[in-house]
C-alpha positions as CSV (number, residue, x, y, z in Angstrom):
1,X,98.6,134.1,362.2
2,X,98.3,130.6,360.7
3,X,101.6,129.2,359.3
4,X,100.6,125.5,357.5
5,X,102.4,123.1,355.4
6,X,102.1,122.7,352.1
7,X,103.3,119.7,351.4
8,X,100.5,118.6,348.7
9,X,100.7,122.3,346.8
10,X,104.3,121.2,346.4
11,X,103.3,117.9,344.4
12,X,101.0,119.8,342.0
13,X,103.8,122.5,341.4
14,X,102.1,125.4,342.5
15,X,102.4,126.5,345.8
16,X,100.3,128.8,348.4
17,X,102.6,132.0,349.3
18,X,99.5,132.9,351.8
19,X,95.6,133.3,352.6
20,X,93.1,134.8,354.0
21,X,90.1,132.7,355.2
22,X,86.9,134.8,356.2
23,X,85.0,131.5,357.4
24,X,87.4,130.6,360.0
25,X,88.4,134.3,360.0
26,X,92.4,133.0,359.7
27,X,95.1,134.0,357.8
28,X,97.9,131.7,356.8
29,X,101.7,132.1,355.6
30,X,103.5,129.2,354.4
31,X,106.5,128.8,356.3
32,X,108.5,127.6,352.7
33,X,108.9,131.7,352.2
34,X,109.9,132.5,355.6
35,X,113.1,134.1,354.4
36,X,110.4,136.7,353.1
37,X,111.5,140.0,354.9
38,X,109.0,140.8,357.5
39,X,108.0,144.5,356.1
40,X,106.6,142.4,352.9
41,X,104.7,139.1,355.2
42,X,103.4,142.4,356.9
43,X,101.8,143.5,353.7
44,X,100.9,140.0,353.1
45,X,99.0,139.8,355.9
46,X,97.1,143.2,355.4
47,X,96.2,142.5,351.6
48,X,94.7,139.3,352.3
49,X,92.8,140.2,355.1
50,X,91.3,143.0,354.4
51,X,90.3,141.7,350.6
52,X,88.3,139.5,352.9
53,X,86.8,141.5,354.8
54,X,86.1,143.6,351.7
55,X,84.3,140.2,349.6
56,X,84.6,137.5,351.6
57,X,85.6,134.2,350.9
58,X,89.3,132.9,350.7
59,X,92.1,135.3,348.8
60,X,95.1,133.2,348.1
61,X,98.4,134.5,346.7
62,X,100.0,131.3,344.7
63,X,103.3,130.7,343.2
64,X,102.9,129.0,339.6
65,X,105.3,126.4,338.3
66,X,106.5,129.1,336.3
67,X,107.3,131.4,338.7
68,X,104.4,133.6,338.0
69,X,102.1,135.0,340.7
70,X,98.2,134.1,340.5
71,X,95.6,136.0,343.1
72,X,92.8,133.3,343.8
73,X,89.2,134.1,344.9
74,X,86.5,131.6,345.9
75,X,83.7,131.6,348.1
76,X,81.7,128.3,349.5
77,X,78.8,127.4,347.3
78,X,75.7,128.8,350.4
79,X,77.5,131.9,350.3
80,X,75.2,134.2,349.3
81,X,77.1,137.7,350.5
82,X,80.9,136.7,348.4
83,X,80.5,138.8,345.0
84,X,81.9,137.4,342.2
85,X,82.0,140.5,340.1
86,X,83.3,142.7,343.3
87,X,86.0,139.8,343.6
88,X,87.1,140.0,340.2
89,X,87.6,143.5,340.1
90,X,89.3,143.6,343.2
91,X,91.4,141.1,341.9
92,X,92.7,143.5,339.0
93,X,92.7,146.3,341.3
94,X,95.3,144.4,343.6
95,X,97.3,143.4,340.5
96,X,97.7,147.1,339.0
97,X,98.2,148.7,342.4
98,X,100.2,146.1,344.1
99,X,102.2,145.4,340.3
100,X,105.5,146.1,342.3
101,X,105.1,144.0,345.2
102,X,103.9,140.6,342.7
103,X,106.8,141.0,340.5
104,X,109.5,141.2,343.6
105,X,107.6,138.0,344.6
106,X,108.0,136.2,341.5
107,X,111.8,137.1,341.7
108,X,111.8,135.6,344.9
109,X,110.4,132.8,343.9
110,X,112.3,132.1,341.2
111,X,115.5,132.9,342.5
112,X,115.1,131.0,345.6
113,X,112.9,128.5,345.1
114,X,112.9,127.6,341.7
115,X,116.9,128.6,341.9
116,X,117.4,130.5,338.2
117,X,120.2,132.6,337.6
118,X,119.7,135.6,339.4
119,X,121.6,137.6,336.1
120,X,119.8,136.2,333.7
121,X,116.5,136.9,335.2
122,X,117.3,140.8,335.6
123,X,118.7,140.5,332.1
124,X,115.4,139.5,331.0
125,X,113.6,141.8,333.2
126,X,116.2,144.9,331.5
127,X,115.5,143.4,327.7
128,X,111.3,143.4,328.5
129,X,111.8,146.7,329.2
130,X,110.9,146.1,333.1
């Protein structure tokens, strides 16, 4: 495991949770999210990898300004194995199974990060009927 700064995500206001890189066949966790317990950078680590071993390319899981969590596929322009389609559904397949796991993220995120009021976010998670 790869851990990397990410020092320029930080000035565009989104920032890389982790990746999977099946060029360089690395995986990286950015050591910002550390605090992360190590049961979830374990499931991290096994969701990105093996949705790149699955389409190729780099997965990346990214924390928005928001708060929000965005999966990210892309593939170099010669690659002619990396699926598009396959990506994209794989990418909604991770977002409905994994739903859980994304929104405990962005909670994460936002709480400790972003620093919001921890009540007021579950407040707003009770009245969306989450």
């Amino acid at each position: 495991m790869v851990f990397m700064d990410m020092s320029k995500q930080e000035e565009s206001k989104r920032m890389v949770l982790c990746a999977a890189n099946s060029y360089e066949m690395k995986y990286y966790f950015n050591r910002k999210f550390n605090g992360i317990p190590d049961s979830i950078k374990d499931e991290l680590h096994i969701l990105c990898v093996l949705f790149t071993e699955e389409v190729g390319g780099i997965f990346s899981i990214v924390f928005e300004e928001d708060g929000s969590v965005s999966l990210e596929t892309n593939a170099d322009d010669d690659d002619i194995y990396y699926d598009e389609i396959s990506s994209g559904l794989m990418v909604r397949e991770v977002r409905r199974k994994r739903q859980e796991l994304l929104e405990s993220l962005s909670l994460y995120y936002r709480v400790f990060i972003l620093h919001e009021d921890i009540s007021a976010l579950m407040e707003e998670n009770h009245d969306s009927g989450n």
